[in-house]
C-alpha positions as CSV (number, residue, x, y, z in Angstrom):
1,X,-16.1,-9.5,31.9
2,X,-13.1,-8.2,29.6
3,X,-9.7,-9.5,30.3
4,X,-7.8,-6.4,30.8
5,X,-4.8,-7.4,28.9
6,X,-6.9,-9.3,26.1
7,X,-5.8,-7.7,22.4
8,X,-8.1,-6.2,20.1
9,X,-8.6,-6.6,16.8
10,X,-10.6,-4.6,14.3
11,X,-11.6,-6.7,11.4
12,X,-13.4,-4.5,8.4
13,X,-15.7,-6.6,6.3
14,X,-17.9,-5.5,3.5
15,X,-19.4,-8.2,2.4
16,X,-16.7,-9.1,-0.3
17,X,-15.0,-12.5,-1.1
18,X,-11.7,-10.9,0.4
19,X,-12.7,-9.9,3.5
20,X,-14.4,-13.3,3.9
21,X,-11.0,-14.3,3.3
22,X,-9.5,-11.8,6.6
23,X,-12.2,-13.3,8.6
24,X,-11.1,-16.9,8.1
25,X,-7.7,-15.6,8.3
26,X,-8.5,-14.6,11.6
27,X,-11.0,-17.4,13.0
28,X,-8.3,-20.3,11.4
29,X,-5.2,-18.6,13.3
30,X,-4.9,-19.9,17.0
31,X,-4.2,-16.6,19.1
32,X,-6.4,-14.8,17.3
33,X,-9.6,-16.9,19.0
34,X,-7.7,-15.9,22.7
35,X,-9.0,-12.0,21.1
36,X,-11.5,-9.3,21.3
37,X,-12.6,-8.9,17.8
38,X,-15.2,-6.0,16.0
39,X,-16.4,-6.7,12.8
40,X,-16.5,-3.2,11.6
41,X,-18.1,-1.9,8.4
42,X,-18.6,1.1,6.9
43,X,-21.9,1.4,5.2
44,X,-22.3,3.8,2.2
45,X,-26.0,4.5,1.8
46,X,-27.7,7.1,-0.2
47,X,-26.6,11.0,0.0
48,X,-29.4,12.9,1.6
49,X,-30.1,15.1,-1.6
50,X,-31.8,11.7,-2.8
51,X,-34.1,11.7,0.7
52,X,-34.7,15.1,-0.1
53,X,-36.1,13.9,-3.7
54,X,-39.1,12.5,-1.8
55,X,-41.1,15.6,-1.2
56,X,-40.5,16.1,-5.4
57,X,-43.5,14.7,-6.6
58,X,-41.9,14.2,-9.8
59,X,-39.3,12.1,-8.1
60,X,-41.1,10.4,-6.0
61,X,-40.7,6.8,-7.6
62,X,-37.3,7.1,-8.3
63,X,-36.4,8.8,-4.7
64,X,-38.7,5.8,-3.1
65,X,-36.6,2.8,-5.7
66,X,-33.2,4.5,-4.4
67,X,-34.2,4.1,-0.7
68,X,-35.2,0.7,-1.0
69,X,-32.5,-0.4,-2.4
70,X,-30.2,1.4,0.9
71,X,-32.5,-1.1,2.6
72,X,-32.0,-4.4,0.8
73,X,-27.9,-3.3,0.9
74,X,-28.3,-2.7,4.3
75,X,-30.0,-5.6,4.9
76,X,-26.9,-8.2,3.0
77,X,-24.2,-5.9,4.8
78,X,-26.3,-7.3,8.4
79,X,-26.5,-10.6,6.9
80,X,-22.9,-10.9,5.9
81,X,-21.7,-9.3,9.3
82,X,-23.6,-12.5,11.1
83,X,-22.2,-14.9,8.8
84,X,-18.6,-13.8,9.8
85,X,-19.7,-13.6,13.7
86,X,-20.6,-17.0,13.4
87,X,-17.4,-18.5,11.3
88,X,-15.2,-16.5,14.4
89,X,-17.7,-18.6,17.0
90,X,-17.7,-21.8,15.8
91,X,-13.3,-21.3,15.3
92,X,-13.7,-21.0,19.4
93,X,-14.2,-17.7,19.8
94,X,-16.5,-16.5,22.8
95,X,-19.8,-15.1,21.4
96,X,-19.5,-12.2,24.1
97,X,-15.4,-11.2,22.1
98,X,-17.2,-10.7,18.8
99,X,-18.8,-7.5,18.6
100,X,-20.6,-6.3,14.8
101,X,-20.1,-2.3,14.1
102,X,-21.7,-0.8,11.1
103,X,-20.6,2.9,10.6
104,X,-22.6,5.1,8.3
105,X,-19.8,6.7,6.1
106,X,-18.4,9.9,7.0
107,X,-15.4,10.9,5.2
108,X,-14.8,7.9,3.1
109,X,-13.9,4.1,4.0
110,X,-10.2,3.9,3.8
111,X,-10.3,7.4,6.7
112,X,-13.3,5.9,8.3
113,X,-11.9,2.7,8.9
114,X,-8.7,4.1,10.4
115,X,-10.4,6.8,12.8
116,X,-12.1,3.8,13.7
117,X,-8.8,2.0,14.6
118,X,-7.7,4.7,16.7
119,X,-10.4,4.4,19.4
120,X,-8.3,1.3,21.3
121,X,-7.4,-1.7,18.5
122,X,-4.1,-3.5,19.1
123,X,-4.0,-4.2,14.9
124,X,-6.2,-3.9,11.9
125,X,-7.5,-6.4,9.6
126,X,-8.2,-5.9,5.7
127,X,-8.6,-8.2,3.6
128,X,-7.0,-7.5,-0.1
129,X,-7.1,-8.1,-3.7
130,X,-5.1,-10.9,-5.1
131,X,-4.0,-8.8,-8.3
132,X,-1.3,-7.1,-9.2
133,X,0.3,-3.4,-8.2
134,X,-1.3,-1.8,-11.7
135,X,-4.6,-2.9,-11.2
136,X,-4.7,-2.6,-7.5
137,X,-3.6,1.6,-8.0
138,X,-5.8,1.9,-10.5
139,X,-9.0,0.4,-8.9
140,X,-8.2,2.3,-5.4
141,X,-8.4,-0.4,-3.4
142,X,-9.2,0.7,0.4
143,X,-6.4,-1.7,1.5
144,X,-4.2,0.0,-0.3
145,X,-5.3,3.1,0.8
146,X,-5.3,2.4,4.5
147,X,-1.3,0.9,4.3
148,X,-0.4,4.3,3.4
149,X,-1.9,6.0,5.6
150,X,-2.2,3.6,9.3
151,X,0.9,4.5,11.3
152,X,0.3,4.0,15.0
153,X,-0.7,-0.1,15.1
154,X,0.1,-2.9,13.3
155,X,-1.8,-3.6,9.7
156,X,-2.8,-7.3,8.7
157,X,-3.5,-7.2,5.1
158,X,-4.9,-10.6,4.3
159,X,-5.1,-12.5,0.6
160,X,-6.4,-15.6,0.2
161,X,-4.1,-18.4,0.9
162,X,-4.9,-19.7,4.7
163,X,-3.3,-19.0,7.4
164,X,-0.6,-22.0,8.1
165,X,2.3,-22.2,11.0
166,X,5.0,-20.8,8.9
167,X,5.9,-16.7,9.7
168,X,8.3,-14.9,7.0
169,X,9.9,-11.7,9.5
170,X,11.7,-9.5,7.5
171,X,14.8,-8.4,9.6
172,X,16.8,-5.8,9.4
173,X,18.5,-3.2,12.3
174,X,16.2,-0.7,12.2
175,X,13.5,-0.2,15.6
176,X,10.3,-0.8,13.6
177,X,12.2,-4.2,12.7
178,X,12.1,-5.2,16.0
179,X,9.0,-3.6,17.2
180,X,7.6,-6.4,14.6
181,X,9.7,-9.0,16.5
182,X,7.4,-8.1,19.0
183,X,4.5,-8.2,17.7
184,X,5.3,-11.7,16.5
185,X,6.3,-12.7,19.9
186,X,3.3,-11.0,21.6
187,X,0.5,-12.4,19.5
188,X,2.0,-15.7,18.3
189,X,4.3,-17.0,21.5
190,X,3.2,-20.1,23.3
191,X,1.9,-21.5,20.0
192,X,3.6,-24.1,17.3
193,X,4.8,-21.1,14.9
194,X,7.9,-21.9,12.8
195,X,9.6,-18.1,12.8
196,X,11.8,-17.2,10.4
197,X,14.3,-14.1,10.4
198,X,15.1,-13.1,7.4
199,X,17.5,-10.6,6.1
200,X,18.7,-9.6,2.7
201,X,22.2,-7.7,1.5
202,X,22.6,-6.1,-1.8
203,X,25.9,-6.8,-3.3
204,X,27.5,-6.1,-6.6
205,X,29.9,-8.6,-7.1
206,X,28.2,-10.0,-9.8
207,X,26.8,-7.4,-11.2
208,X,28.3,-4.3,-14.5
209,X,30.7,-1.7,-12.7
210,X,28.7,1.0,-14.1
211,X,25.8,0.0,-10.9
212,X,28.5,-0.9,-8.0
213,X,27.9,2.3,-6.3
214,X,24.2,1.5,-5.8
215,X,25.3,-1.6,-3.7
216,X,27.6,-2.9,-1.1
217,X,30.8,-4.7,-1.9
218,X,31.7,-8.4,-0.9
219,X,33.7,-7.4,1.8
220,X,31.4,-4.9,2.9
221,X,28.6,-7.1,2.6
222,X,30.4,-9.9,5.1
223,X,30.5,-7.0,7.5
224,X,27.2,-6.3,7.5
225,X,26.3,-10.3,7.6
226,X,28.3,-9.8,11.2
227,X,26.7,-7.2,12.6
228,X,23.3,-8.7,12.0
229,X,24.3,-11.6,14.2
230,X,23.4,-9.6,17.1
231,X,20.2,-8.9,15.6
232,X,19.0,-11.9,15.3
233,X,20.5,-12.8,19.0
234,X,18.2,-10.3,20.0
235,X,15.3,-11.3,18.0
236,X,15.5,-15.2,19.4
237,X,15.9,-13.4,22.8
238,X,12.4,-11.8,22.9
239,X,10.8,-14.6,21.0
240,X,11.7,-17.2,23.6
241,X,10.9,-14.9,26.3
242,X,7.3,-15.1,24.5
243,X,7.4,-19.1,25.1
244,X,8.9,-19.7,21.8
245,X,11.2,-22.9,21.6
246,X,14.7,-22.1,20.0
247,X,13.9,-25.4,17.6
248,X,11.1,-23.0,16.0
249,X,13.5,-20.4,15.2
250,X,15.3,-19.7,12.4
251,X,17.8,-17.1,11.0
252,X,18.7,-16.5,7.2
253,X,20.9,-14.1,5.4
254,X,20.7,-13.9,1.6
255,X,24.1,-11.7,0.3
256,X,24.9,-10.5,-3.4
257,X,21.1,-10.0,-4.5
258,X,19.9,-7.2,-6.4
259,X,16.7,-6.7,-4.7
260,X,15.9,-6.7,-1.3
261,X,12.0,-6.7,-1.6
262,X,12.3,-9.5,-4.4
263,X,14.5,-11.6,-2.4
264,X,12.1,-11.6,0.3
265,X,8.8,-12.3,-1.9
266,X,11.3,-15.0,-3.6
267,X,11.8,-16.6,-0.3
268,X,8.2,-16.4,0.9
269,X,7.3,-18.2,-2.4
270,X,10.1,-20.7,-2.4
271,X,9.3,-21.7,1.4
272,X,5.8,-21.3,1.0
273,X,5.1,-18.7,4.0
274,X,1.4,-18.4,4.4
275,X,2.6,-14.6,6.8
276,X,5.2,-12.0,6.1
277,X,5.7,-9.7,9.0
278,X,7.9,-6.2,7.7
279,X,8.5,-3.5,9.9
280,X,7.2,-0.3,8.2
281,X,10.0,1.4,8.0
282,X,13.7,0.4,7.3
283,X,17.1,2.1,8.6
284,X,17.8,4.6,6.1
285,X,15.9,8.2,5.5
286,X,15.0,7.3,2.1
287,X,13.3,4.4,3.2
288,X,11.3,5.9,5.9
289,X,9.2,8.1,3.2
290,X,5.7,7.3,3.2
291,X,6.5,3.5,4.4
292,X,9.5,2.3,3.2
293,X,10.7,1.1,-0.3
294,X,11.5,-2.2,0.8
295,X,8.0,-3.1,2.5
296,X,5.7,-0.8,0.0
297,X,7.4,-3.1,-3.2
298,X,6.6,-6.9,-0.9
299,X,3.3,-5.7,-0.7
300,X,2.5,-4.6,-4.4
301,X,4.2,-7.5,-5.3
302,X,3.1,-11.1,-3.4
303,X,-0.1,-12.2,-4.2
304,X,-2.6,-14.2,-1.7
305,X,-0.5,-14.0,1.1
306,X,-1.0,-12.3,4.4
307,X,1.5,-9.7,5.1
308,X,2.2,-7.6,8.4
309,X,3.1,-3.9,8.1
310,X,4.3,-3.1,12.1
311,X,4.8,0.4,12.8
């Protein structure tokens, strides 16, 4: 029987090297094995006008190679589904947690997938491309799709790097900031995590007058510095009410930077994060359009690691 309060993940898997990627992601990462987990897939076969080709005796053949081919894909979409219930088993996750869903598609993956995820999923898992923001717009990948559009649970977009013990949370005052405090403290606490909260201030110090007005000044920068302080009391306070220790916590401000989002991909590289966790939204209106300037620029930009997008 279900453990009432046991999480749920939904894990989409097509088949493809990175969403063999999410699924190790997921089988390699300690509380994820304590989880309910559907490997959901969303099967594009052949549009009925091609079924309807049968009674055509002039496209019989073709009609009849079309359909068999639906089979055979069906067929490696089963196969590949198995293969990833078995790599989430033999990680030490009960057989009777892993459930395979394959969807016929309805009104496209990316929408699919996310009408999927509002049926009772505490996150969702994608895996994504390791490749940059041109390509990745360009090819329409469904990941990038689905960030855009999920806004009522948390998104795990996973690249290829493994998961490891060290978590990147990108900190700032807004609520969605802290809701991914949360998250972190609800799916990772009790477990030998190394957190880091991490928030970064614009300055202009060292930068031409003609830009000072697009960011803060020293002094005003020190202020802000100070006010995150409670912040991040807050933060430590919920994650060692989630049986974090304090030693596993750390707090970092980076001040005078011109780019938030590249200070925080600069930091993920430098300390070699295998998770960033952003909240999806930041503190000002401008940010909040479609997911936030700050969040939407760390995703197109790291490659290969896993990032969190809480809402």
């Amino acid at each position: 029987m279900k453990n009432q309060n046991q999480k749920k993940l939904l894990l989409a898997v097509d088949g493809s090297d990175y969403a063999r990627n999410a699924v190790k992601y997921v089988a390699e990462l300690g509380p994820f094995q304590k989880m309910e987990v559907v490997l959901f897939n969303v099967f594009s076969g052949v549009p009925e006008s091609y079924r309807d080709l049968e009674k055509d005796p002039q496209f019989f053949k073709a009609a009849r190679e079309v359909l068999a081919w639906e089979m055979q894909q069906k067929k490696k979409i089963q196969e590949s589904m198995e293969q990833a219930e078995q790599t989430l088993v033999r990680a030490g996750i009960p057989q009777g947690a892993v459930t395979i869903k394959i969807q016929n598609r309805i009104k496209g993956i990316a929408r699919d997938i996310i009408n999927e995820a509002q049926t009772g999923y505490d996150a969702l898992v994608v895996g994504r491309k390791g490749m940059n923001t041109f390509q990745e717009i360009v090819m329409g990948s469904v990941a990038t799709k689905i960030v855009h559009k999920l806004s009522f649970i948390p998104l795990l977009m996973i690249g290829s790097i493994p998961p490891d013990k060290k978590i990147l949370v990108a900190l700032d005052r807004s609520e969605t900031a802290m809701r991914a405090v949360n998250f972190v403290a609800e799916t990772l606490g009790g477990f030998d995590f190394k957190i880091t909260l991490f928030h970064v201030i614009r300055g202009y110090w060292d930068y031409p007058s003609g830009i000072a007005d697009l960011y803060l000044s020293k002094e005003s920068s020190e202020r802000a510095e100070k006010k995150m302080e409670e912040v991040f009391a807050q933060a430590k306070q919920r994650l060692t009410a989630a049986g974090f220790k304090s030693d596993q916590i750390t707090a970092k401000v980076v001040s005078g930077v011109h780019s938030r989002a590249g200070s925080i991909v600069n930091e993920a590289r430098a300390g070699d994060y295998g998770t960033i966790v952003l909240g999806r939204r930041g503190i000002s209106m401008v940010e909040e359009f479609v997911m936030g300037r700050v969040g939407n620029k760390v995703i197109n930009t790291i490659r290969n690691r896993a990032v969190w997008v809480v809402t």
